[in-house]
N, C-alpha and C positions, 0 to 999 in steps of 0.2 A: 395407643394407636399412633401412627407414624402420623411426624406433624411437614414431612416430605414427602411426594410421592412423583416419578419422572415418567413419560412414555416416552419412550424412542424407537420413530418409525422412520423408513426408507422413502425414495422421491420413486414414484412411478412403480414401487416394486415391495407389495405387500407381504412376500413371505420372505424377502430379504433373500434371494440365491443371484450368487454373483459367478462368473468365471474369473479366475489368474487371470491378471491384467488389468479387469472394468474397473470403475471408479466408484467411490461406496458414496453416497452422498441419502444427506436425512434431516431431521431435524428432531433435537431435544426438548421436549416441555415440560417444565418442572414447575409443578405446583408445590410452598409453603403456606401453612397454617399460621403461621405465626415466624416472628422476627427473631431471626439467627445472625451470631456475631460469629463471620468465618474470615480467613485467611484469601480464600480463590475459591475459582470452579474452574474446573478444567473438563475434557476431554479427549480419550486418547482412541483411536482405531488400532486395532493391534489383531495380531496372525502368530500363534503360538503353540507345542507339542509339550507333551508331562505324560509320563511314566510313574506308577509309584507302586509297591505292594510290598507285602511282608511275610518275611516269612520265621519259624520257630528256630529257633537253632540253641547249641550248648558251646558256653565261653568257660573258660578260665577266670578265676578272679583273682588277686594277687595272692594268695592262698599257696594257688597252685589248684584251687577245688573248680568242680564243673559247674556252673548253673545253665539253668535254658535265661534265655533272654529272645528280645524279640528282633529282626533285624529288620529296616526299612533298606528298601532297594531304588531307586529312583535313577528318573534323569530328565534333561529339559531343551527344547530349543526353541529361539527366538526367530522369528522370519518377519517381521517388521510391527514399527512399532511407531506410530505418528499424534502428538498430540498438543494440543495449543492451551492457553489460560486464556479462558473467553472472560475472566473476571478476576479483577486482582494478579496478583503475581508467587510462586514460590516462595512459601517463608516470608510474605509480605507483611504489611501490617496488615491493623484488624480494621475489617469493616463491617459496615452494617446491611442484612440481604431481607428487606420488609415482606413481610407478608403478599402474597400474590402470587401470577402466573406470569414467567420466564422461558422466551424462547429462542434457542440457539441452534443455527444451521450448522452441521459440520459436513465437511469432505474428504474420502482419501483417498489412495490408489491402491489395488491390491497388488503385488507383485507379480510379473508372470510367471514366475518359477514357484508362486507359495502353491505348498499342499494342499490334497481334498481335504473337506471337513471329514474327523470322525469322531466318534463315542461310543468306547470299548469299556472292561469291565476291571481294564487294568490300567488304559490312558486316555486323551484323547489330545485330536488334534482341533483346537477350538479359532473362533475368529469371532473379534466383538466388537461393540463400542462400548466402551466406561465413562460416566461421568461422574465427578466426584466432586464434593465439597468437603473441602480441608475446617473444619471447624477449631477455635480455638477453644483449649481444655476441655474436648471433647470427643469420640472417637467419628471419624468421616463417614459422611453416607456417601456412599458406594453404589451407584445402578448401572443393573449391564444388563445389554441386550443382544446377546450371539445372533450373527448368520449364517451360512451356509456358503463356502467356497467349492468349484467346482474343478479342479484340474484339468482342462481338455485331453481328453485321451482317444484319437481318431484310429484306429481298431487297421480302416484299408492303409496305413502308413507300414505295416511292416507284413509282408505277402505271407508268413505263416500262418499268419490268422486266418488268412481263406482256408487252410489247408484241410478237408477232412480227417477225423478220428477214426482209427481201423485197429481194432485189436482183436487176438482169440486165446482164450485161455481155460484151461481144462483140470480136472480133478478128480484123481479116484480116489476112493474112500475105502478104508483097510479091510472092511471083511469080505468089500467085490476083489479085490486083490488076493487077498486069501483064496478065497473059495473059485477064482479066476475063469467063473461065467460069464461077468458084467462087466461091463466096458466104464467108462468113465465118462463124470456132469461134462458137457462141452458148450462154453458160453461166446459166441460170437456178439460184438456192439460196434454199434459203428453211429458217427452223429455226421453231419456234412460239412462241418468247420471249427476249428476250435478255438472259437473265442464271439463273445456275444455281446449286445447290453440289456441292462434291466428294461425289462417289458416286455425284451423279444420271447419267443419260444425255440429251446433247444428240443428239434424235431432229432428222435432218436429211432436205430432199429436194431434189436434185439432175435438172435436166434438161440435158445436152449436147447440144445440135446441132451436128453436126461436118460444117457444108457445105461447107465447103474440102477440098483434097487434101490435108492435113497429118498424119499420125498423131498422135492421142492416145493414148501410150503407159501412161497410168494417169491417174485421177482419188483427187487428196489433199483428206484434209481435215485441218486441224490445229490443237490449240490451243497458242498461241504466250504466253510469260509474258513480259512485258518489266519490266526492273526498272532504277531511275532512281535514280544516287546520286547527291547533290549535296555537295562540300567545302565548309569554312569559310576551310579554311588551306591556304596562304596567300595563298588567294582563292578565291573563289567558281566554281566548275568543276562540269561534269555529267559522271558518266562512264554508258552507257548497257550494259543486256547485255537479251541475247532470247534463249530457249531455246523448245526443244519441250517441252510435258509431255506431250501424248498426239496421235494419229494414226489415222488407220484410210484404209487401201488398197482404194478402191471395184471399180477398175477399168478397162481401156481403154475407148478409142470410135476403131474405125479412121476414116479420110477419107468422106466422100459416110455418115457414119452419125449415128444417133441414139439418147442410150441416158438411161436415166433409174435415178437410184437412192434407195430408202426404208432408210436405214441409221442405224447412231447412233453418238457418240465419248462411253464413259464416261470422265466426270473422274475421275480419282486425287486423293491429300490433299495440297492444294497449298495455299498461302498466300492467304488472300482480297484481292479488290482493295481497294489500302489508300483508308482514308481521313482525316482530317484530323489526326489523333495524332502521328503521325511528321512532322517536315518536310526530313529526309535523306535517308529511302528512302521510294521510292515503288512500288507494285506496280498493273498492267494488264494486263489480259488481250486477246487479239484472234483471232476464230477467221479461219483461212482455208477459202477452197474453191480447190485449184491444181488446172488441167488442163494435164499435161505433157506437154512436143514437146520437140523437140531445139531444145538451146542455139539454136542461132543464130536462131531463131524467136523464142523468148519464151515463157514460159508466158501464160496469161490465167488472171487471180486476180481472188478476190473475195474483199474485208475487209468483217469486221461486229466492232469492239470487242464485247469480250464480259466482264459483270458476274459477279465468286465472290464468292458471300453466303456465312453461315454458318447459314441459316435462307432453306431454298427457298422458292420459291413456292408457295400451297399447290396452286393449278389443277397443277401442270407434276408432282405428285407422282401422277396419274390420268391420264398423258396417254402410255398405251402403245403408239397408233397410229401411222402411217407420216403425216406430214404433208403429207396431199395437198390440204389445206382450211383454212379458218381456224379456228383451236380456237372449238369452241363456249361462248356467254356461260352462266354462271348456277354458283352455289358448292358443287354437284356435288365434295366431295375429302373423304377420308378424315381423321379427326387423324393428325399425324405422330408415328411414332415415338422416343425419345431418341436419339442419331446415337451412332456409334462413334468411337473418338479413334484414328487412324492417322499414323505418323511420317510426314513429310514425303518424295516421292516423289525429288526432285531429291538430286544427290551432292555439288553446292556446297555450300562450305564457307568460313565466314571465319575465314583465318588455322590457328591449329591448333584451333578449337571444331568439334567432332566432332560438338555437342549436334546432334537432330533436332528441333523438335518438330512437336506434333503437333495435327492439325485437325479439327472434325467430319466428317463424312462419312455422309451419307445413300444406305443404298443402299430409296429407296423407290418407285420407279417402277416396282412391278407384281412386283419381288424380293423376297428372304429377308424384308427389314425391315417390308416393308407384310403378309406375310404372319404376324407374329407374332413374329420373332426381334427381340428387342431389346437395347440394348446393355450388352457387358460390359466395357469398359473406359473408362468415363468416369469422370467428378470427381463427389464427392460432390450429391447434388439435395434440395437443400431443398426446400418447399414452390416447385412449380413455376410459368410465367407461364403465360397464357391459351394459348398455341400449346404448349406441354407441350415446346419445347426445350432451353431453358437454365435453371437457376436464378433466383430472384430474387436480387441481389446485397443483400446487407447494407446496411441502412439506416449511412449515416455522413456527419459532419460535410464540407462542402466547404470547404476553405481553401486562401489562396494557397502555402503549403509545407505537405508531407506531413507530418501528427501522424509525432512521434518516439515510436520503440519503445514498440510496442503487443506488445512481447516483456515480461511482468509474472513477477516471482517467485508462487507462489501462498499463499506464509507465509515471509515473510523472517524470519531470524533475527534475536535481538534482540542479537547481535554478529557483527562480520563475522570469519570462521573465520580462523584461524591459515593453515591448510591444507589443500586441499580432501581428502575423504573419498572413495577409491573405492570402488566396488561390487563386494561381492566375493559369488561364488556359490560354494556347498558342493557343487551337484547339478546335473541341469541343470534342474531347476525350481527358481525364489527364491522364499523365502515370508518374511514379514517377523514378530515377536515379536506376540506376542496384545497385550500393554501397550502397543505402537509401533504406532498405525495408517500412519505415514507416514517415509521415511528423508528428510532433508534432504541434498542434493547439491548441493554450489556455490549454497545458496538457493533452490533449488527443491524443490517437494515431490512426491515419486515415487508412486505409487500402490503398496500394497503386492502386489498382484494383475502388477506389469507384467514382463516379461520382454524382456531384450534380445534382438535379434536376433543373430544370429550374423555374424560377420564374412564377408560374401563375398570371397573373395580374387580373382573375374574382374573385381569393382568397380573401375571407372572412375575413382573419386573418393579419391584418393590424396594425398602429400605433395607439395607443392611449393616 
């Protein structure tokens, strides 16, 4: 049994989603069992991307002869990285860290320009806090507690977004050509803008004419996520994956028929399409419209790339009709609601990070959200922008490396401790001496009002 065990939680914001820009601020509790002779404790806030997979290949060996061998493909980047020694110093001497309960505030800033979080099946783009104690002739415990970074992506910022999706596209099938009675599938779709966020619904309209003899045994529509890893090592390689995130089963259209349908596909909380932040992983969306025949036929499909903002459109938040027209001009739209933060719908995973996170998601199209429900699990809101979405992010310095540890003691002492001091409770409420407004812990100063949390034992965030 582990004779450490840490929780790290966030101030004001228990599922830990933050935007590029806010500021990460929490606090570290770290319970031992018994007395460790370590070097430091530190903690770092860090924003980071990895690529890795493998794949079979046949080499040469000095021979001249082929073997298979296995090749790894990798690649990685850095987007900031902030961290302080709340105790001891790097390669310091040895100390003594007693038995008990240790608590450390930390803070940082996330950058404005760092990526969304993701977790694919070949990388991810992750963001954490690590605490670590460097033990002597020993190997360190290690606990990390990922967040969730949001990239603000305002969807009315670039006017093709509004634009509706219009296509038609047709198919004849060889033995109506042959025998050249029957005419050909002719699949009309049309959606009223293209580009959306998670929660809305892409209200869709579909016309099939099915002048051939071929059964159309259903009409799909889908939205399809494609996601793009590129390696560095030991060369430059893409590896590609496409998945479904959502679907809706309209219907048949037998031969000599014609059917039409006014239906919708709500989005789930998916990863928005990336943009310039990352240059490892890349994220695309593309909706289809499939009408289905048998194999040897073909189906006939029709593609429309398709834009995930994190800040809808505002017209497409008022737009609960069946799309039979071209949405009407003029700024006719409610303000939008705060979005809800929902873990990520896909079961990809890179490697063993189990982390979800998590995305806005507006359910405002005429639902709960536009009717008054608003959200309860989001990051804290400061003083909001003019669309009432996101936060404003903290004013801060731009430079070409990330300011180091914006983790500050609040009253350092004026010697550094023999040994750090744990926190001991008489009851379960701590109250601290009337002449002591503050206890010093490992150099930071406690409030005398705070209480720890209690140790969850189904927690995640363990020794390693």
């Amino acid at each position: 049994m582990p004779s450490s065990k840490c929780t790290i939680t966030f101030d004001n914001n228990p599922f830990g989603v933050y935007y590029a820009g806010q500021i990460v601020s929490g606090t570290a509790e770290l319970v031992t069992t018994r007395p460790k002779t370590i070097r430091s404790i530190s903690i770092t806030i860090s924003g980071f991307a990895e690529v890795r997979w493998t794949e079979d290949t046949t080499k040469q060996d000095a021979q001249g002869n082929k073997e298979k061998a296995i090749e790894t493909y990798s690649a990685s980047e850095i987007y900031y990285s902030t961290d302080k020694y709340v105790y001891g110093q790097s390669a310091g001497s040895q100390l003594e860290l007693p038995a008990g309960k240790y608590v450390f505030p930390f803070q940082g800033t996330v950058p404005p320009n760092a990526p969304t979080s993701f977790n694919g099946a070949w990388g991810q783009i992750q963001h954490e806090v690590t605490l670590v104690i460097d033990r002597v002739m020993r190997y360190n415990n290690i606990f990390k507690q990922p967040y969730s970074v949001v990239s603000p992506f305002d969807l009315n910022l670039n006017p093709v977004h509004g634009k509706p999706l219009h296509k038609i596209e047709e198919k004849t099938f060889c033995w109506s050509f042959c025998c050249g009675n029957k005419g050909p599938m002719v699949m009309t779709a049309k959606t009223s803008f293209g580009a959306f966020a998670p929660g809305q619904k892409i209200r869709f309209h579909i016309v099939l004419d099915n002048q051939s003899d071929v059964h159309c045994y259903d009409v799909k529509v889908r939205l399809m996520k494609k996601v793009i890893y590129t390696s560095r090592s030991p060369e430059t390689k893409i590896k590609e994956t496409e998945i479904k995130v959502a679907d809706n089963h309209c219907g048949e259209v037998v031969k000599l028929n014609k059917a039409e349908f006014n239906e919708y596909l709500r989005i789930p909380s998916t990863t928005p399409t990336s943009l310039e932040s990352c240059s490892i992983i890349k994220v695309s969306y593309t909706l289809k419209f499939i009408a289905k025949v048998s194999r040897i036929h073909g189906d006939l499909i029709i593609e429309f790339p398709m834009t995930i903002g994190t800040v809808p459109i505002y017209a497409s938040t008022t737009d609960p009709e069946p799309i039979t027209s071209q949405p009407s001009r003029g700024p006719a739209f409610k303000p939008l609601p705060p979005p809800m933060f929902e873990e990520d719908v896909r079961s990809e995973q890179f490697e063993s990070n189990t982390f979800k996170p998590r995305y806005p998601v507006f359910l405002n199209d005429g639902d709960a959200a536009l009717n008054g429900t608003t959200a309860s699990n989001g990051p804290p809101a400061p003083p909001p922008t003019t669309n009432n979405l996101y936060p404003t992010p903290q004013p801060m310095a731009v430079t070409p490396n990330p300011p180091r540890a914006a983790i500050t003691p609040s009253a350092p002492p004026s010697a550094p401790p023999s040994a750090p001091t744990a926190i001991t409770q008489s009851s379960n409420k701590k109250t601290a001496p009337t002449h002591q407004p503050s206890v010093e812990v490992l150099g930071f100063s406690i409030p005398p009002d705070y209480e720890p949390t209690e140790n969850d034992p189904t927690s995640n965030i363990g020794w390693k």
